[in-house]
N, C-alpha and C positions, 0 to 999 in steps of 0.2 A: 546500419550503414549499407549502402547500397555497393554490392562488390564490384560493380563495373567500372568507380569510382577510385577504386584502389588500384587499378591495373594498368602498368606504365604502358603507356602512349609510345606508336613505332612506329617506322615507316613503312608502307605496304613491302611485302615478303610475299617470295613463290612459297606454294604448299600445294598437297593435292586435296581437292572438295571432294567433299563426301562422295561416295561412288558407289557402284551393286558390284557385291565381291561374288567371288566364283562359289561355286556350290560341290558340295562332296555326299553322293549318294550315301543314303542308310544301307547298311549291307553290302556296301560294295569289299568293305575290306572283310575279305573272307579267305577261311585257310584251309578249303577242300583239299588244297594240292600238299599241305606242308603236314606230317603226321606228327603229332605232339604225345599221341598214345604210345607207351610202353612197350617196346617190343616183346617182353619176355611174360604179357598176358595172355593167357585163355579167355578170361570171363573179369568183368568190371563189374557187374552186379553181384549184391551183399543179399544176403539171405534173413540174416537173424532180425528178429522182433516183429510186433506184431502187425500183420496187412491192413492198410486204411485206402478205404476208395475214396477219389477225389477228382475236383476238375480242377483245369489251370487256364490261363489265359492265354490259349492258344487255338487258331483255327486251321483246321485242314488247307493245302491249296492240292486239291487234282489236279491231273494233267489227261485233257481231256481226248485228245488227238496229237501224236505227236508232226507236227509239220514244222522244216526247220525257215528260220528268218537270217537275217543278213545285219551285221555290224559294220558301220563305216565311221570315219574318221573324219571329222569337219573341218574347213578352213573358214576363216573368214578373212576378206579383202575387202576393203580395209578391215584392221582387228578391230572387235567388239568387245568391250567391257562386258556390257550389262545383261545379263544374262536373261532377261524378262523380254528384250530384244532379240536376242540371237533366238528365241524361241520363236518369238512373231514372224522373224523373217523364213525363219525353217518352213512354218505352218502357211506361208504364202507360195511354197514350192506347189504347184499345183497336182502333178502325179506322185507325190507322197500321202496327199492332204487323207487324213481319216486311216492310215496305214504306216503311222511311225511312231516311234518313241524318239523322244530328244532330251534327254539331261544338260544339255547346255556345254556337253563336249563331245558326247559321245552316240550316235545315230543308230535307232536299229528299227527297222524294216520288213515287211513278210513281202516286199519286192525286192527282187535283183534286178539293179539297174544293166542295160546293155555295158559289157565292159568293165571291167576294173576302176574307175573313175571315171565321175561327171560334174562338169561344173553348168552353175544354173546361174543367172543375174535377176536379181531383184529390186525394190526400189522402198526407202524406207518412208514414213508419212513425210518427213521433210524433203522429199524429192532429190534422197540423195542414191546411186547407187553401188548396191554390195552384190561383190560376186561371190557364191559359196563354191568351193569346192569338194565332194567325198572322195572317199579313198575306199575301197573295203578291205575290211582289214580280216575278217572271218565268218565264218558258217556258224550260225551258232544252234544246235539241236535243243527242242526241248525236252527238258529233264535234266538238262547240262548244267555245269557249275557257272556256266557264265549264264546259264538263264534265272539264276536266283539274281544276281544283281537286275536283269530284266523286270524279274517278277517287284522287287523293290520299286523301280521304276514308275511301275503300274499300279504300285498301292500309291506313290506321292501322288500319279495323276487323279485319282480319284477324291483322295484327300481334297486338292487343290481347286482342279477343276469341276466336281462334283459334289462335294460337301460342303463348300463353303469357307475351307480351312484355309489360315495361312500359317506360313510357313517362319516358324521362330528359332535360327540353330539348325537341330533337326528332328525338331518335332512342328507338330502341327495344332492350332489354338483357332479359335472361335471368339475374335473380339467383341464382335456385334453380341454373345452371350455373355458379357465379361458380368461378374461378381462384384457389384461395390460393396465394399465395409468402409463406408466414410469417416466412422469415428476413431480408427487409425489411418486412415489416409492409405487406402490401400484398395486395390483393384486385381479379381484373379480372373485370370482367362485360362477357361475349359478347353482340356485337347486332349490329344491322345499320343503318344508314343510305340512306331512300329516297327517290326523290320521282319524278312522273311529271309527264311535259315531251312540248311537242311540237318535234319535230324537223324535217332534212329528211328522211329516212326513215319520219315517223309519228312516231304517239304512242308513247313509251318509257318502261318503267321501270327508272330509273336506280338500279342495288343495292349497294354496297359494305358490307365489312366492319368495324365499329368494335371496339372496348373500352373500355368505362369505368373507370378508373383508381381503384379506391376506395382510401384508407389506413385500417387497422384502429384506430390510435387517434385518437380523439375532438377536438373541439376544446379540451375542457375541458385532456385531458392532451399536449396541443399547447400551450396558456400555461402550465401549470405549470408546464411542462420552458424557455419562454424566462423564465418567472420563477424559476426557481432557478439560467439561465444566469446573468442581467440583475441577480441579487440584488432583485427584486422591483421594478424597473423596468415600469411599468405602461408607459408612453409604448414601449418598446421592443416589449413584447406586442400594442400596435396598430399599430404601427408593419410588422410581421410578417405582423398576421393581415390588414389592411387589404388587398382584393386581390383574396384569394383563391376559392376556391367549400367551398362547406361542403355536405354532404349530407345530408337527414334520413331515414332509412332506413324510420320508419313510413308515410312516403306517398313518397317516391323522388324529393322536389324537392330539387331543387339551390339555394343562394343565395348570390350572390358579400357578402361581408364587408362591410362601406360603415365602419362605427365598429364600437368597444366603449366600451359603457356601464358603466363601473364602478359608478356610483350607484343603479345596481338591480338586482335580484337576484330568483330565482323566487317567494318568497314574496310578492313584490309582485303587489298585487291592479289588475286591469284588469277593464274597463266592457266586457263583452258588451251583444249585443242581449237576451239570457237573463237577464243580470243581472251582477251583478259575480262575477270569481272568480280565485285565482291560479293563477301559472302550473302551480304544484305539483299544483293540483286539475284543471287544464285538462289537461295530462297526461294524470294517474289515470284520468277520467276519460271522455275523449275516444280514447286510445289504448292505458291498461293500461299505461301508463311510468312506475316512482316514478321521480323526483327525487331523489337522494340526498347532494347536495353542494347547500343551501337558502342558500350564502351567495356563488357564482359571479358573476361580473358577467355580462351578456347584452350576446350580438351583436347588431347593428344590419342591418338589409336595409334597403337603400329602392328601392319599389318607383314605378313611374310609373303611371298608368291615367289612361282617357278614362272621365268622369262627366258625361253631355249635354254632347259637345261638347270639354270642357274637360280640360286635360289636368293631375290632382293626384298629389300624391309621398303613398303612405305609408309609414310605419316600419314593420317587421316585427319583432318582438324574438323570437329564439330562445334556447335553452339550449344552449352551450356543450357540456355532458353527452350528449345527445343528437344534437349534430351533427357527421359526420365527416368528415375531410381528406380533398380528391378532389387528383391530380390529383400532379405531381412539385416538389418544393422546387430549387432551384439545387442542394445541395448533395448529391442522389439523382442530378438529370440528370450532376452531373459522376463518382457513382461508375461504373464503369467494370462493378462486379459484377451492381450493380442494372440496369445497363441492358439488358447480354448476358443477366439471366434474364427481363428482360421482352420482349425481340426472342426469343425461345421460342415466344412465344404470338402475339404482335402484330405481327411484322415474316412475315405468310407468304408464299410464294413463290408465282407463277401458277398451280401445278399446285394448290395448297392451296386458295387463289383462288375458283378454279372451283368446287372442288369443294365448297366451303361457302356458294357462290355456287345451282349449282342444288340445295345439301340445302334450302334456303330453297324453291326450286317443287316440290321434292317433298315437303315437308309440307304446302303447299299442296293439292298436289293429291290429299293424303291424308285432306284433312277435306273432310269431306261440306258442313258447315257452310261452309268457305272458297269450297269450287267453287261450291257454290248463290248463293252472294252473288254473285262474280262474273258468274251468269247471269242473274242476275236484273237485273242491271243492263247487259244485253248486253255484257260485255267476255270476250275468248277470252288469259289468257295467255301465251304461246310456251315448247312447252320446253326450249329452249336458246338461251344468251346470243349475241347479236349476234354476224355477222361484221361485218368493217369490211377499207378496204383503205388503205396509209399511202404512204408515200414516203420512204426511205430518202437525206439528203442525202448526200456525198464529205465524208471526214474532213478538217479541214482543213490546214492549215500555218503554223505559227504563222511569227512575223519576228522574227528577232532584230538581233545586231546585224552590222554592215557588209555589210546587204541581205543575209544568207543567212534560209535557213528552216529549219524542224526540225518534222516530222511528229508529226501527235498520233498516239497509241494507240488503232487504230479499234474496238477495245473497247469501252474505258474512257473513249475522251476525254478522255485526261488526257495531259501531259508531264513526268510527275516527274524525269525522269531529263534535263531539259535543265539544271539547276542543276550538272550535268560540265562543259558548255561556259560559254565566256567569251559567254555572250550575253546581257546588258542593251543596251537599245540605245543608250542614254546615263545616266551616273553623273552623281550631282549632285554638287556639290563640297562632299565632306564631308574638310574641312581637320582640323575639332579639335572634340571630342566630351565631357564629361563624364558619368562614370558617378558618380550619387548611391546609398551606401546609408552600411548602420550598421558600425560599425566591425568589427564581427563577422565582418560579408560582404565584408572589407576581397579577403582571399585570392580568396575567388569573383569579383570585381567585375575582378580583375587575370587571371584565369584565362578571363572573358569578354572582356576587350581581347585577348589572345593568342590566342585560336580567333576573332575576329573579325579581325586580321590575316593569318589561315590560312585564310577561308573566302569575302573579299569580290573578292579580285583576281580569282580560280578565277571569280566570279560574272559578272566586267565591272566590280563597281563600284570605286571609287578610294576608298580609306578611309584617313585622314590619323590621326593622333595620338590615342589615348584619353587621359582624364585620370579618376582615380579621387578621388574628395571623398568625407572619411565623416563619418560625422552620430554623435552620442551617442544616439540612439535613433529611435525607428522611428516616430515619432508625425507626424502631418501637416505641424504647423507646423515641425518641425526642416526634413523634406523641404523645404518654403517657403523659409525664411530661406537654406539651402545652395544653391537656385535661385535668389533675388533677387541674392544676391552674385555672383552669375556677368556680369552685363554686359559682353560683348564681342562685337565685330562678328568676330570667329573663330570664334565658338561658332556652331555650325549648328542641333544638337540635344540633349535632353537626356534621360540614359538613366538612368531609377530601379530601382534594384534592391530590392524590397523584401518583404516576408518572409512573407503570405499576402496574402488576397483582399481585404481590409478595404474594405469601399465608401468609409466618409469619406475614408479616409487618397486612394485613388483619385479619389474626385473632386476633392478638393483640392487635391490636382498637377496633374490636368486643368483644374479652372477657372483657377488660376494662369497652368499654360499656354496655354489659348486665349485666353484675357482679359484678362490684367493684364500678364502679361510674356511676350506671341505670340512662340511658337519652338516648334516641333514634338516632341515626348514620348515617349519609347517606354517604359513600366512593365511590370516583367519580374517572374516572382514566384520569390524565389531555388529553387524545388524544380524550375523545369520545368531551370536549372542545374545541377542536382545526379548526377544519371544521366550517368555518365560516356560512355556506350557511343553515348546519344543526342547530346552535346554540339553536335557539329560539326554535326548537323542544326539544332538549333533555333537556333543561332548565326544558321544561311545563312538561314534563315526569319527574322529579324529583322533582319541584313543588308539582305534585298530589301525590309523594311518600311522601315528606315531607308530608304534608297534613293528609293521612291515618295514618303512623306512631303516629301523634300525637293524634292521635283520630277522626281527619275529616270526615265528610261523601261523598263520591264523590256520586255513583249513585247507584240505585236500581232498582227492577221489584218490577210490581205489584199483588202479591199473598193474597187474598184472607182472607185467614186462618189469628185467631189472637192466643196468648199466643202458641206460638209451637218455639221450642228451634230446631237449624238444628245444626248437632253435625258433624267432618269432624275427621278423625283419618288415619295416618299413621305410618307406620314405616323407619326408616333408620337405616343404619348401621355405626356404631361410627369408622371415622377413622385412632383415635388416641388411641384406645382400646379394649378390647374383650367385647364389650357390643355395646346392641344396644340399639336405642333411638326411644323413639315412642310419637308422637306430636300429640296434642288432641287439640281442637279448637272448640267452642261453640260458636252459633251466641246467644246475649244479649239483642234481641228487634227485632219484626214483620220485619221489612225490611231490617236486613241482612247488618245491615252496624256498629254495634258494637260486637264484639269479647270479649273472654274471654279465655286462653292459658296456658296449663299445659304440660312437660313433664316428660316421665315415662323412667326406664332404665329396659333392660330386659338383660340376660346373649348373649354369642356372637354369632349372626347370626339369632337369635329368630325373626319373624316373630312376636309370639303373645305377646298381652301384658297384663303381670299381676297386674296391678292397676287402673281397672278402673272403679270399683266401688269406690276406691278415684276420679280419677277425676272426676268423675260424680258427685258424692258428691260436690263437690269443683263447680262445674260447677253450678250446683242448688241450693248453695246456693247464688253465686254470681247474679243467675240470678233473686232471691229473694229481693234480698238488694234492685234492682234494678228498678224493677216492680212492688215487694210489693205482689206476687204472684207466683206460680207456674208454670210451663208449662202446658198443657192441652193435647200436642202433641209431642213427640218427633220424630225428623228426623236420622237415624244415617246413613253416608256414610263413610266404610272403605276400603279404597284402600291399595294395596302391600298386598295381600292375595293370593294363588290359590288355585284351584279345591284342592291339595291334602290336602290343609287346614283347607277345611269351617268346616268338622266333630269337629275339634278344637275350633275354631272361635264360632261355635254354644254352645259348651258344656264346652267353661271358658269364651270369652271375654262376648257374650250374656249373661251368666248366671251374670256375674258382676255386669253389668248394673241393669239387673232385681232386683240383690239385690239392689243396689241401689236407684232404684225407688219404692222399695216396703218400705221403712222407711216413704215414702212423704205421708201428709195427705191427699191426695187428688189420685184418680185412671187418670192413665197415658196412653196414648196411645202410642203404640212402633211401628216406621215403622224400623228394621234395616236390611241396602243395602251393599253388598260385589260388590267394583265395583273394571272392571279389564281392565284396557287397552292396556296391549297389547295383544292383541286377534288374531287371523287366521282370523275370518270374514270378507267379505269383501261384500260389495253392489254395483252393476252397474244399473245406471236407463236408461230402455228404451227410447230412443229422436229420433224417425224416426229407419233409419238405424243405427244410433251412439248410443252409450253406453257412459254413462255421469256419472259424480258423482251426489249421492242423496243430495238433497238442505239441510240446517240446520234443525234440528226440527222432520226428517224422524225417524219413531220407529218401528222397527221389533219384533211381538213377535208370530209370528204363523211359521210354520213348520221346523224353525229350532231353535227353543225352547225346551225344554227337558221338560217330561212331568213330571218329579220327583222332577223339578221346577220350583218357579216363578221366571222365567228370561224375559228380555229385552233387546233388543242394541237400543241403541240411536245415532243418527249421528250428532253431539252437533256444528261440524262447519265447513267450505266451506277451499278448502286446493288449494292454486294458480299452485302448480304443483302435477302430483301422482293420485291416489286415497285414499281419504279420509278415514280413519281408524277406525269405528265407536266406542264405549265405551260399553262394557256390564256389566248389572245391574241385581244381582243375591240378589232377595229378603228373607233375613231366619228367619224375623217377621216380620208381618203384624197386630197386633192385632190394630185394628184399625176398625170406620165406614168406612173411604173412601175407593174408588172405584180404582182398577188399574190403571185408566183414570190418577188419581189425582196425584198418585207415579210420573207417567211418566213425565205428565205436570210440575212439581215440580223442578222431575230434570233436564228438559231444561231451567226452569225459573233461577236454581241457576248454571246454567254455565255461565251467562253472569252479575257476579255482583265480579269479582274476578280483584280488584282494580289496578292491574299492568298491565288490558290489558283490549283496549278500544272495545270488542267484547268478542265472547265466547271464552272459554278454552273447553279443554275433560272433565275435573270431574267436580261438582259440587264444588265451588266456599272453602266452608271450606275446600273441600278434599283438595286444592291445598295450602292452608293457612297452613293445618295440614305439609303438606310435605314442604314447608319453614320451618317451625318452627325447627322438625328436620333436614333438611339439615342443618341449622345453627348451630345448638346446639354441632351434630353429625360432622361435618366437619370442626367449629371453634371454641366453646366453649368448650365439651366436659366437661361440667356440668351444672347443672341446671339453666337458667337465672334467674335472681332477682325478685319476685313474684311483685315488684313494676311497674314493665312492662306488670302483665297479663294480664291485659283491652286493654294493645294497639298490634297494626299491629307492631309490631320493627324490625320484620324479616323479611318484605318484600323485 
């Protein structure tokens, strides 16, 4: 069925036609001026473990001569939209031409114009004309804070007008070199991601390598196909599309989904400043596009913008036909083919690295055009990437049970091979168990009690009686009613067996279980059962989940430090509402193997979160009942933060806390860490002539550190293809005795105690605990779980 056919017929409606939105410099938001570092530091560098020399993906920028230039402030009369414009008309001013930068708001110059302001008049190809007016607004010296947003400036000009790149977001891609893999319908375009910062080392530019993920077919035949799934289920095709990023390939903008409009369609006419025209004509004639499917319904963008001051939403209505799928669906990320051919191109290893790393300064320094600009504006490139030097920490030891240990793999950093021995450190008491499925999976449901009695003992843990319940079908509510009738103080947990992925039927057994009838859940999907060869593995992998869920202790490191609470906080976003959900997570005892779990809701899309001088509260008292005492140390890691937010982060969620521990009878020590992983950095270690990734345990905190804070990257674990993607750890209290040493070692030690994987993870173990919490809450529950569940893991 063709969707365009489905899509109720309207009368023509004002909207606004697609348009060039404003642009926001890389680097421009930067916090030279705002100090995040500790006041009560001498020294941020850690000393302990072993030295490794290595390079990163960064290049020098010298500063060659310092001569200062001139910022001004642009008008335009009449206002200009499009910014690919206001640039043309700038570059038509004739005593600037060859001697300005222009980002599309903001003018900067190695002339000073006579006087404080000048206005110029110009005329555009349509013979219409514009007056510009400057203002100067400042001097700006080089070496200055405001000349790193300059120097950013000058890396896009180059990018843009000398490499060929265009501009996707804010990175920069090479379409004309794009990648097809046809036999998934999928399309990558080569770029690069940059920005220049200043460091402790100097000014750097920071280089990595991207792709952009294009899908060859369209949005249009992306609803067709969920409407001839859905039987023409409109509610299910927004449902899908709602989300996502769509691409328009005549100007190379990207726009995430917000609605579809069924009620209008291209042939609807809309109110230019020109006059009125539709979308079919606006096309035609704007870009050389028919239109070919006149009865579509149209996507929805909304966009935000500052108009004097004030900040207004508009609609963008695009064509479906026109715009295409960026980026991987769930059911791409889980094929196994799709993925292995795209780690081909996208996962390269250090030696690739580099090597794509300096082709980027050597086309640089191939155009005549690129070097000039940079001289012209005193900056000297370096031709090769950063050394750097790390520290390699001792592998650790994990604990199992009755006080022995068991060596990680100083490779890998992993323990796979400890699920041979009996070491949980304590089994929860799992007496009596039901397995729910449909009658079908009667056989498999009885074949998974029997490999769970062959795999939990082997483990440590103590696993009492299955009981198999079948249902007449597979549908949510049967699931429901065959768990309401289970009431018994024997039942510990309940295990669904059921037959694919289906979100409803999935959440509806989880809100059941967190909320209405609290007992812990394990939902199994009978295929990962079915592979005979694998059974007994994925049994003991759900074994140790049962296990945790109920309270059990699998394994731990050994730290040192006693009464100190490691607190783990994230945010998600809820998405079955304009709210988002922020999951808080306290470890309840020295080794890290009892929890205590609260969530908080914040208004839509919120990042911070306003109650947590409640959970903290909540959190210490719990950890009171428990101990009989206080904490002596607190640890806090919150992840899903960035750079534009720490000023926030320091001045509500820190201060919450502080309230909150300033009611305790006893003085508390505060270490709290903003950690951020998806990062640009990147680490290559020296190994002869080869570039290799840094082993587990490696810490960087000298020359590409900021000196305005206590920062660190840690490389927390060993990655089988690629280059490993290290984790940075942005300290903004420290009141505490210990030493930097101790932060660092801390947070290698709590990457490897995060109970669904028998080696390290990236964050620290609660941060990962904090973001289950919310994903579940936020993606299935989308209210608060049952506070009778807050001792236990249920979310894993």
């Amino acid at each position: 069925m063709n969707i365009g056919a489905a899509a109720a017929a309207a009368p023509p409606a004002g909207g606004a036609a697609p348009r060039q939105g404003g642009i926001r410099e890389r680097g421009v938001r930067n916090f030279q001026n705002v100090v995040f570092r500790p006041e009560n530091l001498e020294s941020t560098i850690g000393t302990s473990g072993r030295q490794v020399n290595m390079l990163s993906n960064y290049f020098s920028l010298s500063i060659q001569e310092a001569k200062p230039f001139y910022q001004y402030h642009v008008d335009f009369s009449p206002p200009m939209d499009n910014v690919k414009l206001r640039k043309a008309l700038i570059h038509n001013i004739e005593v600037l031409r060859g001697r300005h930068l222009f980002d599309g708001n903001i003018l900067y110059t190695s002339l000073k114009l006579e006087g404080d302001t000048a206005e110029f008049n110009v005329r555009t190809r349509r013979d219409e004309d514009v007056r510009i007016g400057l203002r100067l607004t400042q001097e700006v010296a080089q070496g200055s804070d405001q000349f790193i947003q300059v120097a950013n400036i000058i890396m896009n000009e180059i990018a843009s007008r000398h490499m060929g790149l265009e501009r996707i977001k804010r990175d920069y891609f090479n379409p004309k070199k794009s990648i097809q893999i046809p036999q998934h319908k999928i399309e990558l375009y080569p770029g690069y991601e940059f920005s220049v910062r200043r460091y402790a080392s100097g000014v750097l530019l920071g280089l990595d390598i991207k792709h952009k993920i294009i899908r060859t077919d369209t949005a249009l035949e992306f609803m067709n196909a969920i409407m001839q799934r859905s039987r023409g289920n409109q509610s299910e095709i927004t449902k899908e599309l709602v989300g996502s990023i769509v691409m328009t390939k005549y100007n190379n903008k990207t726009y995430r989904v917000d609605d579809v409009d069924f009620s209008k369609k291209p042939s609807d006419v809309v109110q230019l400043k020109s006059g009125p025209v539709s979308y079919i004509d606006y096309y035609q004639n704007n870009y050389q596009i028919t239109i070919r499917d006149t009865n579509q319904p149209l996507l929805i963008h909304r966009s935000k913008t500052k108009i004097q001051g004030e900040t207004v939403e508009r609609q963008i209505h695009l064509v479906p036909e026109v715009c295409y799928m960026t980026g991987l669906t769930d059911n791409m990320r889980s094929d196994f083919r799709i993925m292995q051919d795209l780690a081909q191109y996208t996962r390269q290893d250090p030696d690739k690295r580099n090597k794509a790393l300096l082709g980027f300064r050597e086309t640089i320094a191939e155009s005549n055009d690129a070097t000039n600009l940079l001289n012209r504006w005193g900056l000297n490139m370096s031709n090769t990437i950063l050394e750097v030097s790390g520290r390699q920490q001792e592998p650790e030891k994990m604990l199992i049970a009755n006080g022995r240990t068991y060596p990680c793999d100083p490779r890998k950093a992993s323990f796979d091979n400890i699920t041979r021995e009996r070491f949980c450190i304590t089994s929860a008491d799992i007496q009596f168990y039901n397995v729910v499925c449909t009658s079908k999976d009667q056989n498999l449901a009885n074949e998974f009690i029997d490999a769970m009695n062959k795999v939990a003992g082997g483990c440590g843990v103590n696993i009492g009686k299955g009981n198999v319940v079948s249902i007449n079908s597979d549908r949510a509510e049967d699931y429901i009613r065959a768990i309401r009738s289970m009431e018994s103080e024997s039942l510990k947990i309940i295990v669904a067996l059921v037959p694919n992925n289906k979100k409803d039927r999935y959440d509806a057994i989880k809100k059941h279980c967190c909320i209405d009838q609290p007992i812990p859940s394990q939902v199994i999907v009978t295929k990962t059962l079915m592979k005979k060869q694998r059974v007994l593995s994925v049994v003991t992998k759900v074994a140790l989940q049962m296990n945790a869920k109920l309270g059990g202790e699998l394994w731990s490191v050994h730290i040192p430090m006693k009464k100190v609470m490691y607190v783990g906080i994230d945010t998600y976003h809820d998405s079955g509402s304009q709210r988002s959900v922020g999951g808080f997570v306290a470890s309840m005892n020295d080794i890290c193997t009892r929890y205590y779990s609260k969530t908080t809701w914040q208004p839509s899309k919120q990042e911070l979160i306003s109650q947590l001088d409640v959970c903290m509260t909540d959190a210490l008292k719990q950890y009171h009942e428990k101990n009989q005492c206080y904490p002596e140390r607190i640890f806090i890691f919150r992840d899903g933060v960035g750079d534009g937010q720490l000023l926030a982060v320091k001045e509500q969620e820190l201060r919450d806390i502080k309230t909150a521990l300033s009611r305790l009878p006893n003085k508390v020590e505060l270490i709290f860490t903003v950690v951020t992983k998806r990062i640009q950095q990147r680490f290559f270690l020296k190994a002869g002539s080869r570039l290799m990734n840094p082993g587990p345990g490696t810490i960087v905190d000298t020359k590409i550190s900021r000196d305005e804070l206590f920062d660190f990257f840690l490389v927390p674990q060993s990655v089988g293809q690629g280059t490993v993607t290290p984790t940075h750890y942005n300290v903004l209290e420290f009141s505490t005795t210990l030493k930097p040493d101790h932060l660092q070692k801390i947070a290698y030690k709590l990457c490897h105690i995060y109970f669904n994987w028998t080696g390290t993870i990236r964050v620290p173990a609660m941060c990962q605990y904090a973001h289950k919490l919310a994903f579940l809450v936020g993606q299935s529950l989308h209210r608060d779980p049952s506070p009778r569940l807050a001792n236990l893991l249920y979310y894993l």
